[in-house]
MMTF fields as JSON, N, C-alpha, C and O atoms, coordinates in Angstrom:
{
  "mmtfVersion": "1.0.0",
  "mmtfProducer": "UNKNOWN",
  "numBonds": 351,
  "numAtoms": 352,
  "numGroups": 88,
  "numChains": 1,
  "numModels": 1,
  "chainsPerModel": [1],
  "groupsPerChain": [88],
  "chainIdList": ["A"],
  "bondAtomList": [4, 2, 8, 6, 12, 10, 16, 14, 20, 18, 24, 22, 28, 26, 32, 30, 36, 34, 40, 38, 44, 42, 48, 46, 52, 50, 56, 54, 60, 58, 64, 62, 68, 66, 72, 70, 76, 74, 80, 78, 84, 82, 88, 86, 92, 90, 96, 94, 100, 98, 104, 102, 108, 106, 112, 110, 116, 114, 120, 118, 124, 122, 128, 126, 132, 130, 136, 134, 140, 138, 144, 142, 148, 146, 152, 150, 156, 154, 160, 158, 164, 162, 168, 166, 172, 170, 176, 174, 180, 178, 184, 182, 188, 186, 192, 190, 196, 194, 200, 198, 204, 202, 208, 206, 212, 210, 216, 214, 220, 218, 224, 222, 228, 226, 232, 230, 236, 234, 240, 238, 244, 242, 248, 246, 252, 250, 256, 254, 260, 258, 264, 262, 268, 266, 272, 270, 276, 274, 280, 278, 284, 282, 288, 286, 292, 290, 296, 294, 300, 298, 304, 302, 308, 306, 312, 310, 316, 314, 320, 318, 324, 322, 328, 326, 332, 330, 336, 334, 340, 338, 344, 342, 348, 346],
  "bondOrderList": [1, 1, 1, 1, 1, 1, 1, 1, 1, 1, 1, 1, 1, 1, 1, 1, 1, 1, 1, 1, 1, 1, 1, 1, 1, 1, 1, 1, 1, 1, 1, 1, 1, 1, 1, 1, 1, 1, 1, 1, 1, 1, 1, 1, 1, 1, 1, 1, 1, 1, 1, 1, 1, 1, 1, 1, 1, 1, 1, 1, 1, 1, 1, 1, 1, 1, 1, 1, 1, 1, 1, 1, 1, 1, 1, 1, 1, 1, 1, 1, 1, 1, 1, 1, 1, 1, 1],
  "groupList": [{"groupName": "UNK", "atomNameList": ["N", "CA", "C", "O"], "elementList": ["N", "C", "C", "O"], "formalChargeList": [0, 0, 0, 0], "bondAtomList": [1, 0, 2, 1, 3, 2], "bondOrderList": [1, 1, 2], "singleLetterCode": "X", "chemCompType": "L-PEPTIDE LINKING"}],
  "groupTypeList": [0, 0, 0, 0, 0, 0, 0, 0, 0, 0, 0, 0, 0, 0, 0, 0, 0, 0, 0, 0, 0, 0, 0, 0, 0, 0, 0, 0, 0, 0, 0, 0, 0, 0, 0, 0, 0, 0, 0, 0, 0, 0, 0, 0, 0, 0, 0, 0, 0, 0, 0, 0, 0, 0, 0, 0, 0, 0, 0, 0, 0, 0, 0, 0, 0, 0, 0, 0, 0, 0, 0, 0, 0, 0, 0, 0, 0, 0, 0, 0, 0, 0, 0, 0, 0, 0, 0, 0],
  "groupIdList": [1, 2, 3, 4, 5, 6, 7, 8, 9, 10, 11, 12, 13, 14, 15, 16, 17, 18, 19, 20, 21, 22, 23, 24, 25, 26, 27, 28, 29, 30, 31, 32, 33, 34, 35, 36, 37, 38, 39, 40, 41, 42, 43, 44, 45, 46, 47, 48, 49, 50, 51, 52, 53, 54, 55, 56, 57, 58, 59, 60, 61, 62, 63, 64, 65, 66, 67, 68, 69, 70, 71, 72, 73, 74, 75, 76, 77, 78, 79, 80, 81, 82, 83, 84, 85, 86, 87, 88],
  "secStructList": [7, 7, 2, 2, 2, 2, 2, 2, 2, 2, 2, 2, 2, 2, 2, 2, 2, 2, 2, 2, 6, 6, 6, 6, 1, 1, 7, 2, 2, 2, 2, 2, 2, 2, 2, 2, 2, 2, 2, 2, 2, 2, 2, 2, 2, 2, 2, 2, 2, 2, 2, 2, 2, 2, 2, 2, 2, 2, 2, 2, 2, 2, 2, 2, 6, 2, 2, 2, 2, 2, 2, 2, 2, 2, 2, 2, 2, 2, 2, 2, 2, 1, 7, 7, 1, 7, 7, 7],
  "xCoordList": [14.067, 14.388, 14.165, 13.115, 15.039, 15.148, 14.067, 13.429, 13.906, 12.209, 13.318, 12.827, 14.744, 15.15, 15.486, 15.632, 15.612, 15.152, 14.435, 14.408, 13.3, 11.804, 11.435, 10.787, 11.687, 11.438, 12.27, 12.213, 13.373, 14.035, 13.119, 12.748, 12.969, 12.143, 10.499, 10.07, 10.048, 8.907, 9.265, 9.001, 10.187, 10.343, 11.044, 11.114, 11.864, 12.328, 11.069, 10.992, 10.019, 9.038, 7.751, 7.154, 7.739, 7.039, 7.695, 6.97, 9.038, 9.669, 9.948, 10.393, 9.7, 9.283, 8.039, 7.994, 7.023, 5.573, 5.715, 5.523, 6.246, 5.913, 6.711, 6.371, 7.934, 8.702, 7.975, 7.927, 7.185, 6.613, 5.542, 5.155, 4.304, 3.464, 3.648, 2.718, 5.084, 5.575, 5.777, 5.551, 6.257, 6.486, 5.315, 5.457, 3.654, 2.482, 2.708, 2.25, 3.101, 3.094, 1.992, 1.259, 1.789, 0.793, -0.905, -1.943, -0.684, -2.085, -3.192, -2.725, -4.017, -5.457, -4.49, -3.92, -4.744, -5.201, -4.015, -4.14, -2.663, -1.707, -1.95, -1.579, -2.617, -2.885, -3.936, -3.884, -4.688, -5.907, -5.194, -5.292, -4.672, -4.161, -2.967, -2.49, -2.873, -1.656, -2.48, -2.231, -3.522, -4.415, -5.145, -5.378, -5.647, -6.527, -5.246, -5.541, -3.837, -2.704, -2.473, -2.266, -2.499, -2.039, -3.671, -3.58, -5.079, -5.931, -6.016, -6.448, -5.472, -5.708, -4.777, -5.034, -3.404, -2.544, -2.914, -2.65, -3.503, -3.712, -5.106, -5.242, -6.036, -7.517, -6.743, -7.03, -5.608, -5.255, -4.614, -5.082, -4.073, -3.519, -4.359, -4.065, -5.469, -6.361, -7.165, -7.64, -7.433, -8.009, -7.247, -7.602, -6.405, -5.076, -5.335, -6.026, -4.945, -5.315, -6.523, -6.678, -7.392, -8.889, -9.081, -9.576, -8.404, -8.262, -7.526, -7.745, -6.333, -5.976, -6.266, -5.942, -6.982, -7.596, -8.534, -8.369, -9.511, -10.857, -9.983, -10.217, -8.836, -7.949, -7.911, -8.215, -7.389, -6.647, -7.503, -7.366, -8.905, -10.135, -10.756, -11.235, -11.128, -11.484, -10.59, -11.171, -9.305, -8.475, -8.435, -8.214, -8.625, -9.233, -10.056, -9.744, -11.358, -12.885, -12.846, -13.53, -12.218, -11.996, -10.804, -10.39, -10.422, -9.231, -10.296, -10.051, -11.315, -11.852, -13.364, -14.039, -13.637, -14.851, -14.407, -15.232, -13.036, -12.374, -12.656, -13.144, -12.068, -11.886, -12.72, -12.534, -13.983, -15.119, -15.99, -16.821, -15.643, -16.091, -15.243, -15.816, -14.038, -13.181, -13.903, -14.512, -14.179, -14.879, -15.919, -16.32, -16.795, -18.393, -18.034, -18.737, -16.941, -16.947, -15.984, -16.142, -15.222, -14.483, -16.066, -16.275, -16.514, -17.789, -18.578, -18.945, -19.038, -19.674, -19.376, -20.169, -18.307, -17.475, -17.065, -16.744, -16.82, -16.81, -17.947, -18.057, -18.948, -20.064, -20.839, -21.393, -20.819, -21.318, -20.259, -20.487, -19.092, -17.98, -17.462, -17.144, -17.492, -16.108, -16.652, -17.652, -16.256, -16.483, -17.857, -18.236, -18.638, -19.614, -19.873, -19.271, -20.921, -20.995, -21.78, -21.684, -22.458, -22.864, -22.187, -21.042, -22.605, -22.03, -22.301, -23.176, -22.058, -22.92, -22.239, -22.521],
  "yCoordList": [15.391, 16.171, 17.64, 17.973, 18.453, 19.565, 20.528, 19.97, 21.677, 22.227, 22.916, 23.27, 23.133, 23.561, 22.567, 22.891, 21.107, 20.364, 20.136, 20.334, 19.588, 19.519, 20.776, 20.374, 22.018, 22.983, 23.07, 24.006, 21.825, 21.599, 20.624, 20.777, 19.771, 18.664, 19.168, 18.977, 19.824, 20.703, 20.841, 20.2, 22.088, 22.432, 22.232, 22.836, 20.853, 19.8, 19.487, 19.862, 18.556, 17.893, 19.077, 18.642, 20.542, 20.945, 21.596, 22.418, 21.589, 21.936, 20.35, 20.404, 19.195, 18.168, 18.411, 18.714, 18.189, 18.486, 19.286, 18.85, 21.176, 21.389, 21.485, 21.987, 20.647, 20.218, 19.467, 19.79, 18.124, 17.387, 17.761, 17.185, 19.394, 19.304, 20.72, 21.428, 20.93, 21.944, 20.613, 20.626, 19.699, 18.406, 17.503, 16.545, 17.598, 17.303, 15.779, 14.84, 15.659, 14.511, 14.266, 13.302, 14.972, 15.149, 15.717, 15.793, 16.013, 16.819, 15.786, 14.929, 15.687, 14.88, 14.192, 13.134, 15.318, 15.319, 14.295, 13.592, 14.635, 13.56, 12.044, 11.204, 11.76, 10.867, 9.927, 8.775, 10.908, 10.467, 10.232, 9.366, 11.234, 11.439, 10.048, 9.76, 9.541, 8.678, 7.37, 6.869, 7.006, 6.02, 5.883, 4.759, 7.157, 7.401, 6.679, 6.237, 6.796, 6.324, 5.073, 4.47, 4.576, 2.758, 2.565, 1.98, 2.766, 2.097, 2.164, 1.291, 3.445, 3.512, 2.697, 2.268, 2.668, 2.075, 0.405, -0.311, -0.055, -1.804, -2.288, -3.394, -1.259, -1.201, -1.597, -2.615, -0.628, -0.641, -2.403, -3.18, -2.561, -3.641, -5.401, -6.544, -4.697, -5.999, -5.736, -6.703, -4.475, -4.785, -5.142, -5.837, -4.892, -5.743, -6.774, -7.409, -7.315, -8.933, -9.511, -10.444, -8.941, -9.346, -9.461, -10.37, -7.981, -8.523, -9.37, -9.62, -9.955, -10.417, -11.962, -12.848, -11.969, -13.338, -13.77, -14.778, -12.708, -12.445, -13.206, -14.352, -12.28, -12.687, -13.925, -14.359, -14.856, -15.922, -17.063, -17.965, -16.531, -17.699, -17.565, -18.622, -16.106, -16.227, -17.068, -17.877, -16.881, -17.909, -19.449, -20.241, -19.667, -21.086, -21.267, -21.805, -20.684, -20.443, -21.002, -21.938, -20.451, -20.432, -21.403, -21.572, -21.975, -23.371, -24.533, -25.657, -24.515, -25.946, -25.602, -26.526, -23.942, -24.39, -24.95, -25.385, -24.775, -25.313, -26.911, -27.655, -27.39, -28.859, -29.338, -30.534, -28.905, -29.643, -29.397, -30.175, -28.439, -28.428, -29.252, -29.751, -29.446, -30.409, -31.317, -31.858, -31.962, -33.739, -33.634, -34.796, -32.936, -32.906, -33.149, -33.875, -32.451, -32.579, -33.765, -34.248, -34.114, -35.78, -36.798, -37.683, -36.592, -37.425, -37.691, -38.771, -35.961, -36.068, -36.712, -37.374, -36.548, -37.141, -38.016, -38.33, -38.863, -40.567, -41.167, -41.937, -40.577, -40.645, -41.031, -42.113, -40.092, -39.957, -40.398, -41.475, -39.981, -40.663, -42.262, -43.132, -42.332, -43.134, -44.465, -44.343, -45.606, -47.252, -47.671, -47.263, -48.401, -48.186, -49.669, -50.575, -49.997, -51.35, -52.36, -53.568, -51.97, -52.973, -53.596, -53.192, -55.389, -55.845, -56.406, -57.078, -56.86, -57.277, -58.754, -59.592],
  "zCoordList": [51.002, 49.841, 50.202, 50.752, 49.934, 50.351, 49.466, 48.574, 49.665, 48.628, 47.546, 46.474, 47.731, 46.613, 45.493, 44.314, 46.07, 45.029, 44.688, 43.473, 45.228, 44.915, 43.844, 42.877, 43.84, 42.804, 41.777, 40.979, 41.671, 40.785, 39.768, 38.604, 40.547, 39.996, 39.031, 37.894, 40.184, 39.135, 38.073, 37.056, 38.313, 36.655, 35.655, 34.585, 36.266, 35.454, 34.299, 33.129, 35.205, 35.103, 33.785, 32.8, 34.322, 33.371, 32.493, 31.932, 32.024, 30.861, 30.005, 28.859, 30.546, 30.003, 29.095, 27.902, 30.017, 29.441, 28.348, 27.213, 28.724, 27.829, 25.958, 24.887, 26.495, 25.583, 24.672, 23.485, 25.288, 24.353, 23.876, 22.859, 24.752, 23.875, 22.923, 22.538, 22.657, 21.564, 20.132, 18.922, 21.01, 19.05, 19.023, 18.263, 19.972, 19.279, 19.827, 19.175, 20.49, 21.276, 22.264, 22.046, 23.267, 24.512, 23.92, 24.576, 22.608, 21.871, 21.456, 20.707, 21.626, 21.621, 19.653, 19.387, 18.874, 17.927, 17.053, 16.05, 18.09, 17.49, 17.678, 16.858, 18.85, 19.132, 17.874, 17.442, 17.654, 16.823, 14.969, 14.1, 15.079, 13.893, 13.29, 12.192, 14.522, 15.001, 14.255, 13.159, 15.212, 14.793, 13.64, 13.195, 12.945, 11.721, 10.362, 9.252, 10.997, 10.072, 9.977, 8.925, 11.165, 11.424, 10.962, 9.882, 11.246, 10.718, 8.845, 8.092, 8.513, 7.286, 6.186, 5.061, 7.125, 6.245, 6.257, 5.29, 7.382, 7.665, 6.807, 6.284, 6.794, 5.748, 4.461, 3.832, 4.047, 2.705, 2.48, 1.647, 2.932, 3.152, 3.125, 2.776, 3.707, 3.728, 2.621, 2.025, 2.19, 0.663, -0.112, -1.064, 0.016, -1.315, -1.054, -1.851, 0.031, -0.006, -0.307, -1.095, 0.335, -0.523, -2.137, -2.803, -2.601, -3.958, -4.755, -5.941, -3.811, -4.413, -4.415, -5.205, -3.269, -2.577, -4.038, -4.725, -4.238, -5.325, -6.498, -6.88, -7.045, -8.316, -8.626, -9.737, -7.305, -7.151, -7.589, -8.416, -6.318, -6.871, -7.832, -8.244, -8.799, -9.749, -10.858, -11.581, -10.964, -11.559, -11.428, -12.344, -10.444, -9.6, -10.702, -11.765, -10.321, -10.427, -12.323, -12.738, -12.908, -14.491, -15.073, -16.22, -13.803, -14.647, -13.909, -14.346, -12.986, -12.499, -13.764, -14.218, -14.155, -15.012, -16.859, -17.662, -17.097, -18.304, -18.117, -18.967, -16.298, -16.888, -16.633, -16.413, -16.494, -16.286, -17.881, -18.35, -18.34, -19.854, -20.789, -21.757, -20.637, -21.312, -20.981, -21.904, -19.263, -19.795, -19.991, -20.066, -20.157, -20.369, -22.245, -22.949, -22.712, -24.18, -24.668, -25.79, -24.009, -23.649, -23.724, -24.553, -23.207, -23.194, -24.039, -24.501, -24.393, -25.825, -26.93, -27.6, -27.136, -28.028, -28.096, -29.242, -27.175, -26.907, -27.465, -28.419, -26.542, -26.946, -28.029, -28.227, -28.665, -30.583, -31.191, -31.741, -31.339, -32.32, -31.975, -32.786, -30.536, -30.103, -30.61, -31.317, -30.424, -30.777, -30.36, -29.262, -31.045, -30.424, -29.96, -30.536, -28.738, -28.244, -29.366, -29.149, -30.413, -31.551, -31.746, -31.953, -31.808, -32.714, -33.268, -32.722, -34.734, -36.117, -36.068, -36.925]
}
């Protein structure tokens, strides 16, 4: 390779560089700034689901404590009212 290419290639190579660190590409801070985004947006995301996880079982949580108060009062009520085993 001849050195007048080779000094082509240089400053090929650092009008690259400094191409990309004019649009914040090559800069610490994009990088970080980059990540502080994908972690913040995926956090958000799993708290939604958590809450909605919470929602789901509290709904659970309040249709299994109904039908367990329905037969506890199914019972009662058999119980005291229903036919009774006497017999006269």
């Amino acid at each position: 390779m001849s050195s007048a290419c080779r000094a082509w290639v240089v400053a090929a190579s650092i009008a690259a560089v400094e191409t990309l660190k004019d649009q914040g590409v090559c800069r610490w801070n994009f990088v970080i700034r980059s990540m502080q985004q994908h972690a913040k947006n995926n956090i958000r995301s799993y708290y939604q689901a958590k809450k909605l996880s919470a929602q789901t079982s509290s709904a659970i949580s309040n249709q299994m404590k109904r039908s367990k108060e329905e037969s506890v009062r199914k019972v009662m009520d058999l119980s005291c009212w229903g036919p009774s085993t006497i017999r006269f």
